[in-house]
PyMOL Python script that loads the backbone (N, CA, C, O; Angstrom):
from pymol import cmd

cmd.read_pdbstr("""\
ATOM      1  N   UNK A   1       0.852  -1.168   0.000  1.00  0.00           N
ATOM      2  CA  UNK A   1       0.000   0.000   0.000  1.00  0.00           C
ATOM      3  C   UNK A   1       0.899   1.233   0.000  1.00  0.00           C
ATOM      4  O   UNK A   1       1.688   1.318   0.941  1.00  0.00           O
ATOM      5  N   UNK A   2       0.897   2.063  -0.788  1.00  0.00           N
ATOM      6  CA  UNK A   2       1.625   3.333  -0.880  1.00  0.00           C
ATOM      7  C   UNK A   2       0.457   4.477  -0.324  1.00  0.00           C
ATOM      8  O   UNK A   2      -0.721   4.121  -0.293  1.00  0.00           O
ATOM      9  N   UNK A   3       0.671   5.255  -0.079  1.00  0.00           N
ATOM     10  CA  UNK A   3      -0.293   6.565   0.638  1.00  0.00           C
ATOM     11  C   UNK A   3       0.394   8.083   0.750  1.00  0.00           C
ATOM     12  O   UNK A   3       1.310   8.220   1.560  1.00  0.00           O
ATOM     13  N   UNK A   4       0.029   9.051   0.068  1.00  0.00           N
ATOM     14  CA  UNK A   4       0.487  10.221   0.271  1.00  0.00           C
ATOM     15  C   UNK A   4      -0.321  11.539   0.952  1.00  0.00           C
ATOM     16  O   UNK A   4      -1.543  11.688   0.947  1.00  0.00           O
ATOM     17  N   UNK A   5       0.225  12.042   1.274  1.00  0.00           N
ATOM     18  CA  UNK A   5      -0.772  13.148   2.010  1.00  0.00           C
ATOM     19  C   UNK A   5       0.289  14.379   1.869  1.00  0.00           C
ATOM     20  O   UNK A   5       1.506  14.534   1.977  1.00  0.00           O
ATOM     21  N   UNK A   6      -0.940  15.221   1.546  1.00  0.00           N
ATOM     22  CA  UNK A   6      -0.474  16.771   1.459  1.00  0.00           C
ATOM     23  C   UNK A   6      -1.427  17.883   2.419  1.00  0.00           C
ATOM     24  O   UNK A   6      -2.645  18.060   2.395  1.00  0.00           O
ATOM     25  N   UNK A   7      -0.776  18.291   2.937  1.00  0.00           N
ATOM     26  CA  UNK A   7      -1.764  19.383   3.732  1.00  0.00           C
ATOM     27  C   UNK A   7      -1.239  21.113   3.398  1.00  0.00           C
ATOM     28  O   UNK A   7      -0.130  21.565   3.684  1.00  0.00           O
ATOM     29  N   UNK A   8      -2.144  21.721   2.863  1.00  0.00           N
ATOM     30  CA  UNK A   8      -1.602  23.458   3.079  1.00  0.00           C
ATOM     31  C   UNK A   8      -2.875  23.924   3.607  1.00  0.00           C
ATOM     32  O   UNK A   8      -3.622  23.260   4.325  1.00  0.00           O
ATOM     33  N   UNK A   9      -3.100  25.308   3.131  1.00  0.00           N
ATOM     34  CA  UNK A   9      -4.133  26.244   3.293  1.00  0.00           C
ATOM     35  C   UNK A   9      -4.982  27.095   1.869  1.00  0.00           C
ATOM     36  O   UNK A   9      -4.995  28.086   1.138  1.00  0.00           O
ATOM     37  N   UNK A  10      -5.579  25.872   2.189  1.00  0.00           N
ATOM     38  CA  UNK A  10      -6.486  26.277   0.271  1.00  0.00           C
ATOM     39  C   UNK A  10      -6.433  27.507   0.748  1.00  0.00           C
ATOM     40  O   UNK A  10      -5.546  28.304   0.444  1.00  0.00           O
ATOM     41  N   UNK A  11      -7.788  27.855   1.866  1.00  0.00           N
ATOM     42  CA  UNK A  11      -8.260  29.011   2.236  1.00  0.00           C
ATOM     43  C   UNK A  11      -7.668  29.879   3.598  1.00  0.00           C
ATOM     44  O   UNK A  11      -8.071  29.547   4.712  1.00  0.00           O
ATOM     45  N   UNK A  12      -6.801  30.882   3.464  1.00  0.00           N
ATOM     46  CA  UNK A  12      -6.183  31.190   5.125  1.00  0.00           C
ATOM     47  C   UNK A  12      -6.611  30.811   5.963  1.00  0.00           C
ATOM     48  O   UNK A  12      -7.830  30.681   6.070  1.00  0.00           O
ATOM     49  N   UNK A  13      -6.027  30.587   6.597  1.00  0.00           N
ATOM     50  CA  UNK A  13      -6.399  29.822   8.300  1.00  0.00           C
ATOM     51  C   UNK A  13      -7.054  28.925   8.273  1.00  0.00           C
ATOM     52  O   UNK A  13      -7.432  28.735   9.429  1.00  0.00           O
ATOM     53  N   UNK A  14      -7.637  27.872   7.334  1.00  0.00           N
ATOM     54  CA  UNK A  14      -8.319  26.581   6.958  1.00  0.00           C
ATOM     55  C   UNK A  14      -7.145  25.578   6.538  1.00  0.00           C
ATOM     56  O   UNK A  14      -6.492  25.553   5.495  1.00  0.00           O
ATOM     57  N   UNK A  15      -7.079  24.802   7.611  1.00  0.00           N
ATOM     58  CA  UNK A  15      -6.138  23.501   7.177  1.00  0.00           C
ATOM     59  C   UNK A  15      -6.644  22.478   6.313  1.00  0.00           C
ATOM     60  O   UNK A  15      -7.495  21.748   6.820  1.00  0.00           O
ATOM     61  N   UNK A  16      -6.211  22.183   4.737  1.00  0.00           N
ATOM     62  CA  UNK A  16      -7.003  21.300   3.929  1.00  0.00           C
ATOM     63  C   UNK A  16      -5.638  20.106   3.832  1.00  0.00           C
ATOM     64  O   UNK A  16      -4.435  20.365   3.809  1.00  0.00           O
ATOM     65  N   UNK A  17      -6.418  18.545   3.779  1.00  0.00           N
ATOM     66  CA  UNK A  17      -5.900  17.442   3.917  1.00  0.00           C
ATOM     67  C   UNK A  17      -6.292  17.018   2.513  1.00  0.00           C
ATOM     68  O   UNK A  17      -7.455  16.887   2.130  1.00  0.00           O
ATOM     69  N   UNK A  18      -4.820  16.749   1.536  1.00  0.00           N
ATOM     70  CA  UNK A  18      -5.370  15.870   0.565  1.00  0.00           C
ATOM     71  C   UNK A  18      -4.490  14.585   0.652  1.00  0.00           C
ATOM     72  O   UNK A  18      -3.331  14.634   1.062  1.00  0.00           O
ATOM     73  N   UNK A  19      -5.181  13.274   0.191  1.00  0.00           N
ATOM     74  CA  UNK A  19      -4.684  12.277   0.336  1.00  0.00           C
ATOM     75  C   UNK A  19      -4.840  11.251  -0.678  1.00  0.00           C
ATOM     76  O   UNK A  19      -6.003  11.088  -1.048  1.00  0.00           O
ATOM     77  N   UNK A  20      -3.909  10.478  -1.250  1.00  0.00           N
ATOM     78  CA  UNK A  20      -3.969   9.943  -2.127  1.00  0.00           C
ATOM     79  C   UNK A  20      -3.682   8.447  -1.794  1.00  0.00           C
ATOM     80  O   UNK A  20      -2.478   8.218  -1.674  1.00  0.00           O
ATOM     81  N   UNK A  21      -4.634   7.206  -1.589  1.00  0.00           N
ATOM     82  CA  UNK A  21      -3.821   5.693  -1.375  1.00  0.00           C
ATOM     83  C   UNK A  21      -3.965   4.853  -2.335  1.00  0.00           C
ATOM     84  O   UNK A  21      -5.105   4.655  -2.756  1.00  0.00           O
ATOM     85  N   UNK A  22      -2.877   4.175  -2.897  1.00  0.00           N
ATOM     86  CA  UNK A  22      -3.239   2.652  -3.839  1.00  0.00           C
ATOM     87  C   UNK A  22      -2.984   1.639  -2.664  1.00  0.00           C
ATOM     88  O   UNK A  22      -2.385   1.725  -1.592  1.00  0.00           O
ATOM     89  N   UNK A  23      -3.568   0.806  -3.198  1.00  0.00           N
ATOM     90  CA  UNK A  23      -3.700  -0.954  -2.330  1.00  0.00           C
ATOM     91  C   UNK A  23      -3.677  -1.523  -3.540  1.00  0.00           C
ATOM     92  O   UNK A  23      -4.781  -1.477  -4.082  1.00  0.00           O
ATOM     93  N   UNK A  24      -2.595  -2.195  -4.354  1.00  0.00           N
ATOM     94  CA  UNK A  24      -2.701  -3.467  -5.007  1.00  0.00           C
ATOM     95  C   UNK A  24      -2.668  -4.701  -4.814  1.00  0.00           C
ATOM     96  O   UNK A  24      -1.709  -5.193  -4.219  1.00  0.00           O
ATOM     97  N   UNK A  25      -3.599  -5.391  -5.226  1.00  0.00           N
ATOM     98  CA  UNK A  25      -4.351  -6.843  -4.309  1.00  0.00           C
ATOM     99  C   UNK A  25      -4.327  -7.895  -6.301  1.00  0.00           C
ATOM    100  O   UNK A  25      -4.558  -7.814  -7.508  1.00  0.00           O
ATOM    101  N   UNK A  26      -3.910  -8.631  -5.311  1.00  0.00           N
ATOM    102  CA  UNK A  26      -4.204 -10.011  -6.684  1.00  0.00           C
ATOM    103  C   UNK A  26      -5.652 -11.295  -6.387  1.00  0.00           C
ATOM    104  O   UNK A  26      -6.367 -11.650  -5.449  1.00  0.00           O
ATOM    105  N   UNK A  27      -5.550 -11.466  -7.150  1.00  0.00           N
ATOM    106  CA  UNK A  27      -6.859 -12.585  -7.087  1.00  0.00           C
ATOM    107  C   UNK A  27      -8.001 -12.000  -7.228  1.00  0.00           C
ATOM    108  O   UNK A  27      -8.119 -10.978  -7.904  1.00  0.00           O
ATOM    109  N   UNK A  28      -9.164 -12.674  -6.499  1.00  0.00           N
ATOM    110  CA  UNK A  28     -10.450 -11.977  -6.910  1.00  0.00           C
ATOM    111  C   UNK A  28     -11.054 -11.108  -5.666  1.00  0.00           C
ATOM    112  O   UNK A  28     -11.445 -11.630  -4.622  1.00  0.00           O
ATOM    113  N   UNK A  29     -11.069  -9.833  -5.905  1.00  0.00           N
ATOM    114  CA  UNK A  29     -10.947  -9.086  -4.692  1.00  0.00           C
ATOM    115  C   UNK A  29     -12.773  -8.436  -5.177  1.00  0.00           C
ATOM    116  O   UNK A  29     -12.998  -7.493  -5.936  1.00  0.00           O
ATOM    117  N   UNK A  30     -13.509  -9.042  -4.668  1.00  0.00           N
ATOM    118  CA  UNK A  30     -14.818  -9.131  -4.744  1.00  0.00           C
ATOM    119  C   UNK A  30     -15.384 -10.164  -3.480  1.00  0.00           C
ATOM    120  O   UNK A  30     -14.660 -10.801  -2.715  1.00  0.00           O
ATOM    121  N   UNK A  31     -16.969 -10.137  -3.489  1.00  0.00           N
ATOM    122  CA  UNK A  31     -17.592 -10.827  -2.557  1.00  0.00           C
ATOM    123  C   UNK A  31     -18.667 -11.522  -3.247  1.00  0.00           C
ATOM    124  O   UNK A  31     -19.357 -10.733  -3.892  1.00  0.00           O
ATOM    125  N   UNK A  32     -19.111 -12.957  -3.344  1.00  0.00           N
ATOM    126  CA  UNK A  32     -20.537 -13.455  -3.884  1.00  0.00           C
ATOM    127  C   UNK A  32     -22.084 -12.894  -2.702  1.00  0.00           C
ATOM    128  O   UNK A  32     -21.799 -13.061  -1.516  1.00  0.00           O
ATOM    129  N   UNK A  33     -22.859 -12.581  -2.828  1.00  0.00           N
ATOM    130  CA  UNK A  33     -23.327 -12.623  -1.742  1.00  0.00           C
ATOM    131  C   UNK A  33     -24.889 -12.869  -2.396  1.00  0.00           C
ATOM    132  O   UNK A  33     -25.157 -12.550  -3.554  1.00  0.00           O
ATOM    133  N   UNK A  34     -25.802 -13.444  -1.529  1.00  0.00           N
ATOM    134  CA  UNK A  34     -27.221 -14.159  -2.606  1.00  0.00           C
ATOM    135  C   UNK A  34     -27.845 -13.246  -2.730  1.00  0.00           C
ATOM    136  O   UNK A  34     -27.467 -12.454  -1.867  1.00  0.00           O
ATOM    137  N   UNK A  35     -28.625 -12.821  -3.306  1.00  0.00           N
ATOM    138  CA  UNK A  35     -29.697 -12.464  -4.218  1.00  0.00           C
ATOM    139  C   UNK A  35     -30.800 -12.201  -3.166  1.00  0.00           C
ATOM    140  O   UNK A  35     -31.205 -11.049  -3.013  1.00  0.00           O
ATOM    141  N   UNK A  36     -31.149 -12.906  -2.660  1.00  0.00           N
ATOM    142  CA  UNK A  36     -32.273 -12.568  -1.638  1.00  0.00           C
ATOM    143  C   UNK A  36     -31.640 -12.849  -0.151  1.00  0.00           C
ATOM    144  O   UNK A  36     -30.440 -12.947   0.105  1.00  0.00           O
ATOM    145  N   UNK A  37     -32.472 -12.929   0.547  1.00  0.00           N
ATOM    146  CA  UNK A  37     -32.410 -12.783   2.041  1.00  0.00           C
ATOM    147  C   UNK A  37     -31.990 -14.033   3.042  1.00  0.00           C
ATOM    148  O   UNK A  37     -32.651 -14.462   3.988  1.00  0.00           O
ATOM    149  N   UNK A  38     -30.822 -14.453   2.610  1.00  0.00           N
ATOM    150  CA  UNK A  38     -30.497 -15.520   2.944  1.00  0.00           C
ATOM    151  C   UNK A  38     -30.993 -16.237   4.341  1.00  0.00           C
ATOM    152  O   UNK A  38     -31.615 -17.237   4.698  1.00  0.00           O
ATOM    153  N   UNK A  39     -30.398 -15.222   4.843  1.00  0.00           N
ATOM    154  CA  UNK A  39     -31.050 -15.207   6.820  1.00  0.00           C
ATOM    155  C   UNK A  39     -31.774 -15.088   7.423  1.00  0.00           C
ATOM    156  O   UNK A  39     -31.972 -15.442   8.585  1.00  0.00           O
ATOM    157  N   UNK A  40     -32.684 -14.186   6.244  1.00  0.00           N
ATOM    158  CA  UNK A  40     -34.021 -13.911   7.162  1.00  0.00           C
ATOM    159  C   UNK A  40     -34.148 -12.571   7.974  1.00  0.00           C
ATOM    160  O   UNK A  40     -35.082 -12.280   8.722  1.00  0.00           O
ATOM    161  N   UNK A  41     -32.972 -11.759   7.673  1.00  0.00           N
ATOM    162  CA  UNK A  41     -33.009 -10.377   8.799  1.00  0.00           C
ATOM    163  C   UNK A  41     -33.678  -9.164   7.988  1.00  0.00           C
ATOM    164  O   UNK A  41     -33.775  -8.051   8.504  1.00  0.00           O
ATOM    165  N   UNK A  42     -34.113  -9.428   6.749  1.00  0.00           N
ATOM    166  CA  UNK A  42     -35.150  -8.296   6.315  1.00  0.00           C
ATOM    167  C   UNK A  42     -34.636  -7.285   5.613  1.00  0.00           C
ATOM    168  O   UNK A  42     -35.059  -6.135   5.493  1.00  0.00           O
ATOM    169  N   UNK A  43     -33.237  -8.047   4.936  1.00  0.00           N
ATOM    170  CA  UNK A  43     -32.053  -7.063   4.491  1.00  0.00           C
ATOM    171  C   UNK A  43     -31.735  -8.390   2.803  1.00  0.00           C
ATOM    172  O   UNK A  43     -31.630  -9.615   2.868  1.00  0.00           O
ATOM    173  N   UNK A  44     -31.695  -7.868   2.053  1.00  0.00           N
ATOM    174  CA  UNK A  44     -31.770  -8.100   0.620  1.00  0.00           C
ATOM    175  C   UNK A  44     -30.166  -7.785   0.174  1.00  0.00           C
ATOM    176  O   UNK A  44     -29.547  -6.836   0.654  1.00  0.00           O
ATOM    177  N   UNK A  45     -29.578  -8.733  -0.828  1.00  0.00           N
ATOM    178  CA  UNK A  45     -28.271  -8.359  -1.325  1.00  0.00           C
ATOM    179  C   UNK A  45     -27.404  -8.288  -0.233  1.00  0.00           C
ATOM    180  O   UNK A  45     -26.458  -7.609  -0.632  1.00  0.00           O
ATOM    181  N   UNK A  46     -27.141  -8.723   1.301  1.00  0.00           N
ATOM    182  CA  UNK A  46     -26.105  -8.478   1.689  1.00  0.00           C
ATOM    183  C   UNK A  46     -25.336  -9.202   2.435  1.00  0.00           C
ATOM    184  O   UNK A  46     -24.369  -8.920   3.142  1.00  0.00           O
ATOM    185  N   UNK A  47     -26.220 -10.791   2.044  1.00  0.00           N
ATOM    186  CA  UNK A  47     -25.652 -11.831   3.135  1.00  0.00           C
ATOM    187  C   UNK A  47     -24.699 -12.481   1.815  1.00  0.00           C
ATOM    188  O   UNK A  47     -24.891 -12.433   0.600  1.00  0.00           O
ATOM    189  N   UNK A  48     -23.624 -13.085   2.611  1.00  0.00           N
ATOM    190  CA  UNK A  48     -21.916 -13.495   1.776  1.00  0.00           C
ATOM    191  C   UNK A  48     -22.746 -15.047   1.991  1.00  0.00           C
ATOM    192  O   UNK A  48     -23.538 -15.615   2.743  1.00  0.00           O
ATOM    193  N   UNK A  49     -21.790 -15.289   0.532  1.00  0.00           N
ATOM    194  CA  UNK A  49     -21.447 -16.873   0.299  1.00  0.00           C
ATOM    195  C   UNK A  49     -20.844 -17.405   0.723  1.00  0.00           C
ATOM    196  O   UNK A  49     -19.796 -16.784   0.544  1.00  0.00           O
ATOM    197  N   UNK A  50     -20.533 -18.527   1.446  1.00  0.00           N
ATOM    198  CA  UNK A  50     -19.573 -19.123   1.812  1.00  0.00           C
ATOM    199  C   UNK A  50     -19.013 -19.904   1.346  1.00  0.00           C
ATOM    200  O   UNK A  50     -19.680 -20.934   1.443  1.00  0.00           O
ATOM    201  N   UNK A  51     -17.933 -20.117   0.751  1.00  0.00           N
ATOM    202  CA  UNK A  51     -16.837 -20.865  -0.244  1.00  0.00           C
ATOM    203  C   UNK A  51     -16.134 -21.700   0.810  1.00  0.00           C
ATOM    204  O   UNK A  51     -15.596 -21.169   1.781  1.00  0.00           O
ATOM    205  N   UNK A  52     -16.142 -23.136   0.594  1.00  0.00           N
ATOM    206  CA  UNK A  52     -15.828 -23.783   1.765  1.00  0.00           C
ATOM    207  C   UNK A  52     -14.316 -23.983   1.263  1.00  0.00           C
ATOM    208  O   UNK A  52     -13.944 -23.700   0.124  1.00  0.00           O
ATOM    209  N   UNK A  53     -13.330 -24.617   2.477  1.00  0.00           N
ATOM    210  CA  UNK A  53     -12.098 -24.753   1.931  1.00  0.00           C
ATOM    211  C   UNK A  53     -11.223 -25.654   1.146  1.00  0.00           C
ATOM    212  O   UNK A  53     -10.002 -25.721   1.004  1.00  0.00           O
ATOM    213  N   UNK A  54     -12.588 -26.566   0.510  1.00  0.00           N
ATOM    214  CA  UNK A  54     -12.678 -27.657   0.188  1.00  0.00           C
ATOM    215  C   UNK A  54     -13.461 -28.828  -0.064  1.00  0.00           C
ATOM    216  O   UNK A  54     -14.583 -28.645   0.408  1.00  0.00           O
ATOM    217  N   UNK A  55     -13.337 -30.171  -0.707  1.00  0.00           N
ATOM    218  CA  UNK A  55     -14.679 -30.453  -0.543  1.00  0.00           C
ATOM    219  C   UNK A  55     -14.564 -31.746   0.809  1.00  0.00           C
ATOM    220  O   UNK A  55     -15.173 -32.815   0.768  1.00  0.00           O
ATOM    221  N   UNK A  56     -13.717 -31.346   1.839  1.00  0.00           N
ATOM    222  CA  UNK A  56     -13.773 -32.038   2.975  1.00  0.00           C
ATOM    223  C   UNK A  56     -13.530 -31.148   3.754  1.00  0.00           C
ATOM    224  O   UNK A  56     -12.588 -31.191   4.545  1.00  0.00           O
ATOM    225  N   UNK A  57     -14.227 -30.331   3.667  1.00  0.00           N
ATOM    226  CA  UNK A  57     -14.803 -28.475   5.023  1.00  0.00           C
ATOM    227  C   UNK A  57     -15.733 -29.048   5.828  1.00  0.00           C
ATOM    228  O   UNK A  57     -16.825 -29.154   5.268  1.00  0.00           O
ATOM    229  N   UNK A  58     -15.682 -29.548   7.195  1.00  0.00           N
ATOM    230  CA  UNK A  58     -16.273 -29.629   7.929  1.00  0.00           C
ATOM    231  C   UNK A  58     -17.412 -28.855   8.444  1.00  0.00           C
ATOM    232  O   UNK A  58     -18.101 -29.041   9.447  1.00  0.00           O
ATOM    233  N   UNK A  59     -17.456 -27.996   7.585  1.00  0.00           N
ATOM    234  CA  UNK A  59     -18.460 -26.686   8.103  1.00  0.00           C
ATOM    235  C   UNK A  59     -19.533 -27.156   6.879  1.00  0.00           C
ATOM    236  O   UNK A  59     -20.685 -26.837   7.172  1.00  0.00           O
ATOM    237  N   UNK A  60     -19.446 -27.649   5.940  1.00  0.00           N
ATOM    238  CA  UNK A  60     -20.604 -28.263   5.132  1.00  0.00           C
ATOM    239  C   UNK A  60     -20.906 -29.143   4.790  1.00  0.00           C
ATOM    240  O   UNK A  60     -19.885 -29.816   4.642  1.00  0.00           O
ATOM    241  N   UNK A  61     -21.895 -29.792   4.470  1.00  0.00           N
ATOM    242  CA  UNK A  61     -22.839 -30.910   4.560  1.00  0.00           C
ATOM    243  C   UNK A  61     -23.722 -30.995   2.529  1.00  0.00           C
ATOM    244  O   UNK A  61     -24.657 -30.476   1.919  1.00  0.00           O
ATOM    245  N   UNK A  62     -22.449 -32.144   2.247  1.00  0.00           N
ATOM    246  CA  UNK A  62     -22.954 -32.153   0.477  1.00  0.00           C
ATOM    247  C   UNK A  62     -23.896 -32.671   0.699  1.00  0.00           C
ATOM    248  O   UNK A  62     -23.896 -33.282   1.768  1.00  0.00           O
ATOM    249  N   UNK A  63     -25.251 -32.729  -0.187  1.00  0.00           N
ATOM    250  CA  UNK A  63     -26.403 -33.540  -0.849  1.00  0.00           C
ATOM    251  C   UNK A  63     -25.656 -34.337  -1.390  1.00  0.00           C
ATOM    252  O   UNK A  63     -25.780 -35.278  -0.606  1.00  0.00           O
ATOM    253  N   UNK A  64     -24.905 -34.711  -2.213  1.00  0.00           N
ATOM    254  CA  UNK A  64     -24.029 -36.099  -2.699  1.00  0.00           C
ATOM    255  C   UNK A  64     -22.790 -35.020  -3.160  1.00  0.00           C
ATOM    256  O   UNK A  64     -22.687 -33.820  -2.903  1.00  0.00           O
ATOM    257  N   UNK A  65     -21.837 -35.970  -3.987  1.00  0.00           N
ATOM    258  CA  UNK A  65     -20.888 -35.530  -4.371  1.00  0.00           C
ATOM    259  C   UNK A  65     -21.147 -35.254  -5.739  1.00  0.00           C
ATOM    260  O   UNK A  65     -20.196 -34.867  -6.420  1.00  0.00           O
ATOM    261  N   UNK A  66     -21.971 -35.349  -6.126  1.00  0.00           N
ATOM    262  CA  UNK A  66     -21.957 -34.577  -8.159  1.00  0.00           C
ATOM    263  C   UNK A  66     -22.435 -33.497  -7.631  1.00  0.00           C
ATOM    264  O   UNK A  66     -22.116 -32.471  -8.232  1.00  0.00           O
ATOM    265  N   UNK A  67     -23.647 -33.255  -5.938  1.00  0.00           N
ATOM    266  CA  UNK A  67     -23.396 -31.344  -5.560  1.00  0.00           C
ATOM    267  C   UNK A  67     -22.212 -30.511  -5.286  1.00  0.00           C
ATOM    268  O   UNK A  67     -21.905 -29.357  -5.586  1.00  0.00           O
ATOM    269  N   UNK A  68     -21.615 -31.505  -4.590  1.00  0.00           N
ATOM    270  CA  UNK A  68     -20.189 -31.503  -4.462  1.00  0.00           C
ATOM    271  C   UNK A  68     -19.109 -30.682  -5.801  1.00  0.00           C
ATOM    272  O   UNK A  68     -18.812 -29.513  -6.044  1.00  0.00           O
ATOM    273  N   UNK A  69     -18.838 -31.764  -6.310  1.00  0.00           N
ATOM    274  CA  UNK A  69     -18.499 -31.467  -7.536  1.00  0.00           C
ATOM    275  C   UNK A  69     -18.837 -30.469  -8.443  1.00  0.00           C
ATOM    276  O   UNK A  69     -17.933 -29.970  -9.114  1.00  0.00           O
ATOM    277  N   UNK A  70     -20.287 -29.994  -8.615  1.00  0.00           N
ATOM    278  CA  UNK A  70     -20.492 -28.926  -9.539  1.00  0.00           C
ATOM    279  C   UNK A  70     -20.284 -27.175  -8.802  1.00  0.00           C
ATOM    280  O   UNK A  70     -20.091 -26.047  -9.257  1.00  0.00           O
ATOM    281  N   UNK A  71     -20.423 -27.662  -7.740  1.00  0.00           N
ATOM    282  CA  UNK A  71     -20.429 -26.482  -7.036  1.00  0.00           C
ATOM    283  C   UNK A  71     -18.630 -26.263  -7.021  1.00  0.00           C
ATOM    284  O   UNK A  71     -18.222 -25.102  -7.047  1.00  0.00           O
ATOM    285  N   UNK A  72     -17.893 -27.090  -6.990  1.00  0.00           N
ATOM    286  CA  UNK A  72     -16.109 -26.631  -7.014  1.00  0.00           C
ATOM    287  C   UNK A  72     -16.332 -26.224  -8.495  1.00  0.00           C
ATOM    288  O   UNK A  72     -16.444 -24.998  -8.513  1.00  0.00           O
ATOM    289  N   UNK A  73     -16.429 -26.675  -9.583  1.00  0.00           N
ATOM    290  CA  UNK A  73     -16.014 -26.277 -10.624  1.00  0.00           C
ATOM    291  C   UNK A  73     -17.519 -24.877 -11.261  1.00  0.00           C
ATOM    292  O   UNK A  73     -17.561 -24.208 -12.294  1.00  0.00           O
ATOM    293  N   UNK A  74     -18.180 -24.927 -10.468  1.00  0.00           N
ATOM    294  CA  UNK A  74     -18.664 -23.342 -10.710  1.00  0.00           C
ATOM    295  C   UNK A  74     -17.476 -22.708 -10.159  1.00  0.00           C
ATOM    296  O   UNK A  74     -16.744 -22.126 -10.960  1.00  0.00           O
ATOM    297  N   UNK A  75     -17.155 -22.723  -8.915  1.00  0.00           N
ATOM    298  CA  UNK A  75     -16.226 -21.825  -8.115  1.00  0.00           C
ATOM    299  C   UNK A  75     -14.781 -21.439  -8.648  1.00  0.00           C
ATOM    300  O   UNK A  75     -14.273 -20.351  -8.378  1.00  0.00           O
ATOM    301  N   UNK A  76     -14.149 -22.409  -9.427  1.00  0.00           N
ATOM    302  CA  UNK A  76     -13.426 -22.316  -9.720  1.00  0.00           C
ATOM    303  C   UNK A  76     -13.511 -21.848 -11.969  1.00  0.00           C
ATOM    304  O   UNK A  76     -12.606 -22.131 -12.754  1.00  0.00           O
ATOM    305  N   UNK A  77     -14.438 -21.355 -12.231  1.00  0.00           N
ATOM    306  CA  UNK A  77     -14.950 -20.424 -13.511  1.00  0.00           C
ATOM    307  C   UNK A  77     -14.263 -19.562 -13.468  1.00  0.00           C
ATOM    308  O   UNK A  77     -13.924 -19.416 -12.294  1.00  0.00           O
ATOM    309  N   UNK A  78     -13.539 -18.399 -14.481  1.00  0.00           N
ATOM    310  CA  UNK A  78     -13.453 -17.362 -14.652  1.00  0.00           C
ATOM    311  C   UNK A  78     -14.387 -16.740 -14.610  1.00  0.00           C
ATOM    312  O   UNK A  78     -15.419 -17.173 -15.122  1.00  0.00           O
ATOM    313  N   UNK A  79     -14.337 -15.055 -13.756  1.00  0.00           N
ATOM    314  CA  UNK A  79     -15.570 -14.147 -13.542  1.00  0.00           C
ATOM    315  C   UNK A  79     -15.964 -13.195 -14.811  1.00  0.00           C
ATOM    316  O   UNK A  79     -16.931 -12.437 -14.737  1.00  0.00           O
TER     317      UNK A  79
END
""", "prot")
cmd.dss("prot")
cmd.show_as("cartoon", "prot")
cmd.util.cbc("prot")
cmd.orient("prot")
């Protein structure tokens, strides 16, 4: 991350802050998140997907393995 900052006095006696930051990031620097209301809290568009870390993630529970399976190779598509 690089970041610059400049401060003078656009206007006398008014201290003005300008600031400039890049963050360069690789991979896919985005979020999936569903379509409707995943949770139930009455809030639309803002609940995240969860991309498990594998298809032996203890945190999920396949319907078989061809759900298994299609769901890695959606995930792994170009966006």
């Amino acid at each position: 991350m690089i970041q610059v900052t400049r401060e003078f006095e656009f206007i006398k006696k008014y201290k003005t802050t300008i600031a400039a930051v890049y963050q360069g990031r690789t991979g896919h620097n985005y979020s999936w998140v569903f379509s409707g209301d995943a949770n139930g809290d009455g809030f639309t568009f803002q609940d995240l997907l969860y991309v498990p870390t594998g298809p032996s993630d203890p945190k999920v529970t396949w319907g078989s393995t061809t759900e298994r399976d299609a769901f890695f190779a959606f995930a792994q598509t170009p966006a």
